[in-house]
C-alpha positions in Angstrom: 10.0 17.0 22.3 9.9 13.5 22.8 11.3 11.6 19.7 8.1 9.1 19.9 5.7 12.5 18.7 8.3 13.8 16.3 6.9 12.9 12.9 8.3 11.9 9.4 6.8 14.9 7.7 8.9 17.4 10.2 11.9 15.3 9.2 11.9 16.6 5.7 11.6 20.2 6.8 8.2 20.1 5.5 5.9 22.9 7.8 4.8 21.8 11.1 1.0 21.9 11.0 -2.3 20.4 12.9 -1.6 16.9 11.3 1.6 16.7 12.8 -0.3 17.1 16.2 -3.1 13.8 15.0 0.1 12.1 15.1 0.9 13.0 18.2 -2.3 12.6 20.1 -1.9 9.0 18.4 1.2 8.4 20.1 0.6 10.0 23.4 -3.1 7.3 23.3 -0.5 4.6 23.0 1.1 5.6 25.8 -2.3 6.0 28.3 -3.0 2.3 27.0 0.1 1.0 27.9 1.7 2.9 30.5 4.7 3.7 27.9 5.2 5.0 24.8 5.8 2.8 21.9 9.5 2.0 21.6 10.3 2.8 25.2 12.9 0.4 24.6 15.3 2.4 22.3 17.7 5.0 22.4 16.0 8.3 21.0 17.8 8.4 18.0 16.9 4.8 17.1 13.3 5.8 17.5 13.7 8.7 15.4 15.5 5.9 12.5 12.4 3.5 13.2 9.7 6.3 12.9 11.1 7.2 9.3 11.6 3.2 7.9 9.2 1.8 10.1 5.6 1.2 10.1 3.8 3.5 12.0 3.4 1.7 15.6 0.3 0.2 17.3 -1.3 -1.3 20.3 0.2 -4.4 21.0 -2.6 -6.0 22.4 -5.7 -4.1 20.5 -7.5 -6.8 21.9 -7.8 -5.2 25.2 -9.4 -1.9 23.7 -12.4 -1.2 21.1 -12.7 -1.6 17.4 -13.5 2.1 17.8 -10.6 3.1 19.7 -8.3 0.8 17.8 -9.2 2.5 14.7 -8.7 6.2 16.2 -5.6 5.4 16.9 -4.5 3.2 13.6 -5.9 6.5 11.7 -4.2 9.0 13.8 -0.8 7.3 13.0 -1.3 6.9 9.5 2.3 8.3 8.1 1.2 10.6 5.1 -0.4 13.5 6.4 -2.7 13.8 3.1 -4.1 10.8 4.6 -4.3 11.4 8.1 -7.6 13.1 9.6 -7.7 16.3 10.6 -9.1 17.9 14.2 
């Protein structure tokens, strides 16, 4: 699995579940938008490091896109999963 879908939750050996996969769908919109996923840039493991201390990540130019879509996506990346949607 691609460290950019791996979530914070699954790093505490909490159970993998359907919120786990909002957050991926979140990630995976990212990349569609911007023909890579966020943090492209980094070595896997540094990804994995930023995902845990980080904020989640975002578009980086949500002007190009809808309030709608730019919402979906900031909601679908939210980091705790009691707050995250569900499917």
């Amino acid at each position: 699995m691609a460290p950019e879908v791996v979530l914070c939750e699954t790093f505490r050996d909490n159970p993998y579940d359907f919120k786990v996969d909002i957050w991926s769908l979140g990630i995976t919109l990212i990349e569609f938008a911007q023909i890579e996923p966020p943090n492209h840039e980094m070595t896997p493991m540094r990804v994995l490091l930023k995902i845990q201390k980080s904020d989640p990540p975002s578009l980086e130019q949500p002007s190009r896109w809808s309030k709608a879509f730019n919402d979906f996506v900031a909601k679908a990346l939210v980091k705790d999963p009691e707050k995250r949607p569900t499917s």
